[in-house]
DODREN-688498 format. One record per residue (C-alpha): residue number from 1; residue in one letter; y, z, x. Coordinates in steps of 0.02 Angstrom, whole numbers, always signed. Layout:
<sites>
SITE   i aa      y      z      x
SITE NUM  A      Y      Z      X
...
</sites>
This chain:
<sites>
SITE   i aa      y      z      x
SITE   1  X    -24  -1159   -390
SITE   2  X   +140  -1127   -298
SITE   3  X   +114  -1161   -113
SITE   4  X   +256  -1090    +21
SITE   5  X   +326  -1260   +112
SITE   6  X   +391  -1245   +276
SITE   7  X   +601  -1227   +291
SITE   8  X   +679  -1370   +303
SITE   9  X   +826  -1484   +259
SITE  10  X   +799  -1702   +223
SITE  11  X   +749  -1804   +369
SITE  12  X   +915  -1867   +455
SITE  13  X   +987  -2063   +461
SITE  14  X   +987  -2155   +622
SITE  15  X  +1174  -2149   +639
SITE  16  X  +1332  -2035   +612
SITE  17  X  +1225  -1928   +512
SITE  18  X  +1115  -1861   +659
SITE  19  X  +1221  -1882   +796
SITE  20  X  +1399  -1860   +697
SITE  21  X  +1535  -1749   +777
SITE  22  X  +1497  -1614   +675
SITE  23  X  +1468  -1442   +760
SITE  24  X  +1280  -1401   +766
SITE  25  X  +1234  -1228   +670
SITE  26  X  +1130  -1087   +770
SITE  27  X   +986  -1073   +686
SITE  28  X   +863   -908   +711
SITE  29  X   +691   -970   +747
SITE  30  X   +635   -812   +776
SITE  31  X   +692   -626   +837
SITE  32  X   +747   -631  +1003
SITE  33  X   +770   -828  +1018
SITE  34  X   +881   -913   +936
SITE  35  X   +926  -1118   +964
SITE  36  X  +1047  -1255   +928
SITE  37  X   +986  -1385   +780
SITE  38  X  +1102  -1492   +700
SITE  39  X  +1153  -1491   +498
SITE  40  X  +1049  -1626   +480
SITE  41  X   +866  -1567   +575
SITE  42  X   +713  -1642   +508
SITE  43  X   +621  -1469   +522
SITE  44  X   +612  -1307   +592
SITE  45  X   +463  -1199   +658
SITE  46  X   +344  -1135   +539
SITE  47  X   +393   -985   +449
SITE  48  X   +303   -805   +454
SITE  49  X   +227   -742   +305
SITE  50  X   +327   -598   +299
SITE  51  X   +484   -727   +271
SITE  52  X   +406   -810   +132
SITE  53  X   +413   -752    -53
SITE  54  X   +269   -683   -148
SITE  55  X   +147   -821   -212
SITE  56  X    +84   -845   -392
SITE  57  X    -68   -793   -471
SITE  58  X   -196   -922   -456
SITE  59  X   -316   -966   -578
SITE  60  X   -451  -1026   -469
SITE  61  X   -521  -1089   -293
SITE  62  X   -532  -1252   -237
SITE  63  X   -739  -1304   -202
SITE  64  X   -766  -1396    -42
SITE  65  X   -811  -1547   -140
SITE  66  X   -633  -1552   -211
SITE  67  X   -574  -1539    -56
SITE  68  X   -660  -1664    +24
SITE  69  X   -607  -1796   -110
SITE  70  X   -431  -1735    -78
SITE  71  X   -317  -1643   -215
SITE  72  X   -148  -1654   -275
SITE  73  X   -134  -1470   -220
SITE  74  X   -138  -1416    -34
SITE  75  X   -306  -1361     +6
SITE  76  X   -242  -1182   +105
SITE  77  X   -340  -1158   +279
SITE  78  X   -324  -1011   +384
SITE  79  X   -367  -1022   +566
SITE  80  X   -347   -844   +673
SITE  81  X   -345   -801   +855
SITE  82  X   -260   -679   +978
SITE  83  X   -191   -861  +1047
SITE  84  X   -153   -780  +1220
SITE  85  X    -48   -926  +1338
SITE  86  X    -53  -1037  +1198
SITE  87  X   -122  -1203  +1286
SITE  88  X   -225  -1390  +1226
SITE  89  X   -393  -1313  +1176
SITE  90  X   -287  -1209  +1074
SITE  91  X   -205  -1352   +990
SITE  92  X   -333  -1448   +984
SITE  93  X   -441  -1313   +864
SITE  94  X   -289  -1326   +761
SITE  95  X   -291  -1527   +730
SITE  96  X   -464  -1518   +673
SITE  97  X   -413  -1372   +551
SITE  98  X   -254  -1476   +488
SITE  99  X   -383  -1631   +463
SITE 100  X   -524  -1545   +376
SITE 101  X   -482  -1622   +203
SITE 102  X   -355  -1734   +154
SITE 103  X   -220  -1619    +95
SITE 104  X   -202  -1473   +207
SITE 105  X    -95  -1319   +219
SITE 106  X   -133  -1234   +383
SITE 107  X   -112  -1037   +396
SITE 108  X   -133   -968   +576
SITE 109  X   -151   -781   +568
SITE 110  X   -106   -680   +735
SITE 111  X   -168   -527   +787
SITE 112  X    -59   -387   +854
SITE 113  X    -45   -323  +1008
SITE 114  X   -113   -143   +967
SITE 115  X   -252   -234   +878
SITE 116  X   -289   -347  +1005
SITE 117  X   -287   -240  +1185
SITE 118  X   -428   -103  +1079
SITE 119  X   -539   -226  +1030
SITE 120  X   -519   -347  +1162
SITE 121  X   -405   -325  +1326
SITE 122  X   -231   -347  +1372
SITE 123  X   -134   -490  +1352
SITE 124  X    -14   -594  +1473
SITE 125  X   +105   -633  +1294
SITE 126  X   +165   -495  +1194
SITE 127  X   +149   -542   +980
SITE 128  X   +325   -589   +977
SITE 129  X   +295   -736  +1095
SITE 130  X   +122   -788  +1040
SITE 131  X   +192   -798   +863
SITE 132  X   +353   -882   +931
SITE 133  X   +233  -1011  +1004
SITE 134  X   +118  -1043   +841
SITE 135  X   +268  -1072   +733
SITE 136  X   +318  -1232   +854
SITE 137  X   +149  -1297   +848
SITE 138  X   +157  -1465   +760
SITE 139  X     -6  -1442   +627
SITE 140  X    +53  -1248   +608
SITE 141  X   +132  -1240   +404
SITE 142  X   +131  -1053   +405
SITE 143  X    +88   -892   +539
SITE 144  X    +22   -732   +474
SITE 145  X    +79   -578   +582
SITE 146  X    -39   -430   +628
SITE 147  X   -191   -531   +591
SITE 148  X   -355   -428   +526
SITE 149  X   -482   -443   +672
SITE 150  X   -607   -440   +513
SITE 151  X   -568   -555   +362
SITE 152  X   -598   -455   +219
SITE 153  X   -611   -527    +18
SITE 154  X   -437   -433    -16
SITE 155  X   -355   -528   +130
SITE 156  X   -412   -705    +74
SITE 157  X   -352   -629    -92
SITE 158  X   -182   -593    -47
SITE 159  X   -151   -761    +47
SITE 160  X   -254   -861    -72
SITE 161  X   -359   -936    +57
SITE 162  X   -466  -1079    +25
SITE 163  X   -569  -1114   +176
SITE 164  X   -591  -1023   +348
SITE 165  X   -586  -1137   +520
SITE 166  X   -647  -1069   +678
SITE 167  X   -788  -1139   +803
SITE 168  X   -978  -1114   +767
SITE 169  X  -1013   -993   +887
SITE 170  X  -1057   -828   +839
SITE 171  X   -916   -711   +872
SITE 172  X   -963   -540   +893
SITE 173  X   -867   -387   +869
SITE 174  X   -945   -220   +883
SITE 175  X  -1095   -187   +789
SITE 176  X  -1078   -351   +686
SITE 177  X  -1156   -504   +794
SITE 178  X  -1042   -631   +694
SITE 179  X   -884   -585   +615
SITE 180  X   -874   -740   +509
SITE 181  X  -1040   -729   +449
SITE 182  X   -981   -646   +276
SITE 183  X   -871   -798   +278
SITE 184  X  -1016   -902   +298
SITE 185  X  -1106   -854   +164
SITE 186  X   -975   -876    +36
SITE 187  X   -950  -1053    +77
SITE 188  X   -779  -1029   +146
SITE 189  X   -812  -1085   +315
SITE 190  X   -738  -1243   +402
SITE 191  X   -840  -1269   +592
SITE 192  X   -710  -1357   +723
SITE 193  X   -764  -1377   +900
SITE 194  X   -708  -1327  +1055
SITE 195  X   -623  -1391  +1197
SITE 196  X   -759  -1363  +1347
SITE 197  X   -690  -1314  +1512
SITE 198  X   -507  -1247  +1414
SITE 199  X   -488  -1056  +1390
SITE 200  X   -385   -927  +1404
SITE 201  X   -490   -832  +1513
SITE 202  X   -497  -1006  +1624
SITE 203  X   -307  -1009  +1649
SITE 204  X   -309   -826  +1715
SITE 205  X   -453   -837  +1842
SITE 206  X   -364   -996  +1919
SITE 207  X   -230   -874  +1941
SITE 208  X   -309   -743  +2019
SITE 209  X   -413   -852  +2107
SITE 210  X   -227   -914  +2184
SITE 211  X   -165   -757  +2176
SITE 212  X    -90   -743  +2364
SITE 213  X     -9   -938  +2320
SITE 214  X    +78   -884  +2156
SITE 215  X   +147   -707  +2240
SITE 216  X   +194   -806  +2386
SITE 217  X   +295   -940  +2279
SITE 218  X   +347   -796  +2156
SITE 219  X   +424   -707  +2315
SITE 220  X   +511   -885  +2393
SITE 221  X   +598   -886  +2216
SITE 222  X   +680   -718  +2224
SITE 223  X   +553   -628  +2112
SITE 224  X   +552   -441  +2224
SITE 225  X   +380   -359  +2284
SITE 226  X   +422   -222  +2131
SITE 227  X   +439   -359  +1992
SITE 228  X   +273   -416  +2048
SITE 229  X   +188   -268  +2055
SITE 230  X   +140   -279  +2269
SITE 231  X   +130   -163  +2388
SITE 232  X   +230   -162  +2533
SITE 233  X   +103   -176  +2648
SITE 234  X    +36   -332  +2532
SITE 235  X   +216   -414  +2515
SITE 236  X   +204   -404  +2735
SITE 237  X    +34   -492  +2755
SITE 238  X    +81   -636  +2611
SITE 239  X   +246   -673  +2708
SITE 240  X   +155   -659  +2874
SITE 241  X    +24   -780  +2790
SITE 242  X   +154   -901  +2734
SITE 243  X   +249   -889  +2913
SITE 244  X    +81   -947  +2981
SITE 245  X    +41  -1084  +2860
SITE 246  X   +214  -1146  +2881
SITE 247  X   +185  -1133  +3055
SITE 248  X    -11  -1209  +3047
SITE 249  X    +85  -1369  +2944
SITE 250  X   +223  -1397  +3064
SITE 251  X    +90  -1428  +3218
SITE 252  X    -34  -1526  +3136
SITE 253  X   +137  -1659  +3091
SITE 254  X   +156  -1652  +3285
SITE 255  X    -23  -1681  +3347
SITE 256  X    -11  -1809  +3205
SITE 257  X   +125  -1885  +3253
SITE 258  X    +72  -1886  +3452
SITE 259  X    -79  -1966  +3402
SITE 260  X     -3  -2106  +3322
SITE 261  X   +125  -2137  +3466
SITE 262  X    -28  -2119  +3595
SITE 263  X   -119  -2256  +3509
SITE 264  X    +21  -2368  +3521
SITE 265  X    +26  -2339  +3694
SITE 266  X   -138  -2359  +3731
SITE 267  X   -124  -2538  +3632
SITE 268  X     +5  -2592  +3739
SITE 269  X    -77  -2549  +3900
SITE 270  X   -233  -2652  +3836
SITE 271  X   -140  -2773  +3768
SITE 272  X    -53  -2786  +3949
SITE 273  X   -214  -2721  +4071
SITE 274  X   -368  -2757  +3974
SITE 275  X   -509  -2879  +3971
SITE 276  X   -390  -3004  +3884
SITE 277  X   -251  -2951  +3941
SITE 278  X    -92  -3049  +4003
SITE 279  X   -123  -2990  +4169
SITE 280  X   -292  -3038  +4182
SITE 281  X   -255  -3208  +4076
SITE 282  X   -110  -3238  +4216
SITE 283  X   -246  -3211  +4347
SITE 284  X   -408  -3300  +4270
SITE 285  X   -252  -3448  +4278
SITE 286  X   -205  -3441  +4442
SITE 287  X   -385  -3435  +4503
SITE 288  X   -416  -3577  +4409
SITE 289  X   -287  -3685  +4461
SITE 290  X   -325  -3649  +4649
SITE 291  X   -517  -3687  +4631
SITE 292  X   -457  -3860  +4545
SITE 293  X   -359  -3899  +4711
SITE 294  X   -476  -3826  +4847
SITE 295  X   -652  -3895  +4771
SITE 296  X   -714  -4065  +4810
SITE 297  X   -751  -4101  +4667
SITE 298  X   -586  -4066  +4602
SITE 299  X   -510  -4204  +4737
SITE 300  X   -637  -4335  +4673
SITE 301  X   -585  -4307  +4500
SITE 302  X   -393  -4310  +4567
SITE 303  X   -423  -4463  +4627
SITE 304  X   -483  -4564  +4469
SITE 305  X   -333  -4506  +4395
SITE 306  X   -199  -4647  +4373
SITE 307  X    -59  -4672  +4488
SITE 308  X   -162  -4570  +4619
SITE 309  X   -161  -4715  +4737
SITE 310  X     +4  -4769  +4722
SITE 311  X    +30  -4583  +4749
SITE 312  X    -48  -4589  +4882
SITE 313  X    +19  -4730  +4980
SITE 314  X   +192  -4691  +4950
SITE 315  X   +151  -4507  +5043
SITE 316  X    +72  -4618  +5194
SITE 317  X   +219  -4731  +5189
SITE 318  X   +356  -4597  +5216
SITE 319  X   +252  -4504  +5345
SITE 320  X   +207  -4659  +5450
SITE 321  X   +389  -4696  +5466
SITE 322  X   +433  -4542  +5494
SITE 323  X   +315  -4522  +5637
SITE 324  X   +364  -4715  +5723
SITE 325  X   +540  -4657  +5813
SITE 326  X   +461  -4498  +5897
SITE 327  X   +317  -4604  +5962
SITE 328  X   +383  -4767  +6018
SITE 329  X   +542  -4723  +6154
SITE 330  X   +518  -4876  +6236
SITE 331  X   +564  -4973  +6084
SITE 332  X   +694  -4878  +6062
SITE 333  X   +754  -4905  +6256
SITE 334  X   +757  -5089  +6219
SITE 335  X   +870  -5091  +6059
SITE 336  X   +993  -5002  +6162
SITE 337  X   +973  -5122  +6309
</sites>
């Protein structure tokens, strides 16, 4: 069996080789995109189908026992999706397809955009772009454009499809309440499971349920009320909405703000004026030191301390001789006689 590898030249050296002075090549990834990936690059994005050559007959299909015991061919898998804002849950749906059996070559098939907004709804990516993105998924070996919505023997024909992967869940489509169920019963099917609280249809009601935030930001980067799609009457009351926010913000950092200089304030004035305060410290000090010299007790206990006496007598000393001129002027009329 001839199986389509993806485009690519050897695996680069660490040295000169990869990061040489030789001019890096533009290389087309795909149409409208194009990027710069040097002569040496380990590997490019998946390739479409429709750039790949026609594959040889097969003579038969690999059984899921094979498979599971590995084979020297790739077993081929083909995974499809509308893969709108390509995000984990889709990647993740992906791994488990690569990993389903030891040797895998993983087809994604992508459904158009005509194909896609009649049977299900419009999309936020056109096809270009949600192909562009499948072909740089890492477990992605090949991307089928213009995806059936129903696989059909003649398809799995054509791409010489082993195994199908998609979740468990019945997927209904019109009048059929499972369009895998065919798939099913042929043995074809591969179950992977999905990535609770991840969607698609998650990512978009965050955004509308944001949807004044994002026009508002969209609107602060330039983006005009016509490239979004608002009225001018709408463009008026998000801008009036964002003036008040802005305005709502700038006050609450000033009340903020005075509240954390009023408690420091109000520290300092208890630290200064309260219950154990310096003031009231200096006071409660003062007080004390009076009562010790005015209180009887505090005398009697003055007294027992040492060198009170001598104290004491030293004071009555002085203030007996100071007193004996003033009272005794007859002694003092007989030294001068």
């Amino acid at each position: 069996m001839t199986t389509r590898k993806r485009l690519h030249s050897e695996e680069p050296e660490l040295g000169a080789t990869a990061l040489g002075p030789s001019l890096p090549k533009r290389v087309h990834l795909s149409e409208g995109y194009t990027d710069h990936v040097g002569e040496s690059a380990k590997c490019g994005p998946a390739p479409l189908s429709s750039q790949l050559p026609p594959l040889t007959p097969r003579h038969r299909q690999i059984t899921i026992e094979e498979a599971r015991k590995g084979t020297s061919e790739p077993v081929r898998v083909y995974a499809d999706g509308v893969f709108d804002v390509f995000h984990n849950g889709h990647a993740r749906a992906l791994m488990q397809a690569k990993n389903a059996f030891p040797n895998v070559y993983l087809l994604v098939g992508v459904t158009s955009d005509e194909l896609t907004h009649r049977l299900k709804g419009r999309t936020v990516m056109c096809e270009k772009e949600r192909y562009d993105a499948l072909r740089h998924c890492r477990y992605v070996d090949e991307v089928v454009e213009d995806a059936p919505w129903l696989i059909t023997p003649d398809f799995l024909e054509k791409h010489q499809i082993d195994f199908v992967a998609h979740d468990d869940l019945p997927y209904n489509c019109g009048d059929a309440e499972d369009i895998y169920k065919p798939i099913k019963e042929m043995g074809k099917f591969v179950a992977t499971q999905r990535t609770e609280g991840v969607s698609t249809s998650d990512i978009i009601a965050r955004i509308v349920r944001d949807y004044d935030m994002y026009v508002r930001r969209n609107l602060d980067r330039g983006y005009s009320a016509k490239d979004l799609n608002v009225g001018f009457m709408k463009e008026k009351e998000v801008r009036l909405r964002e003036h008040v926010s802005k305005l709502r913000h700038r006050m609450e950092d000033k009340l903020e703000a005075w509240e954390e200089k009023s408690k420091d304030l109000m520290g300092g004035f208890l630290r200064l004026f309260g219950r154990d305060g310096r003031i009231n410290e200096f006071f409660h000090d003062q007080k004390e030191k009076i009562k010790r010299v005015f209180s009887p007790l505090g005398n009697a206990n003055r007294r027992l301390e040492p060198g009170f006496e001598d104290e004491a007598a030293s004071s009555s000393g002085s203030g007996s001789a100071s007193r004996s001129p003033s009272h005794s002027p007859r002694g003092t009329a007989q030294s001068e006689d």
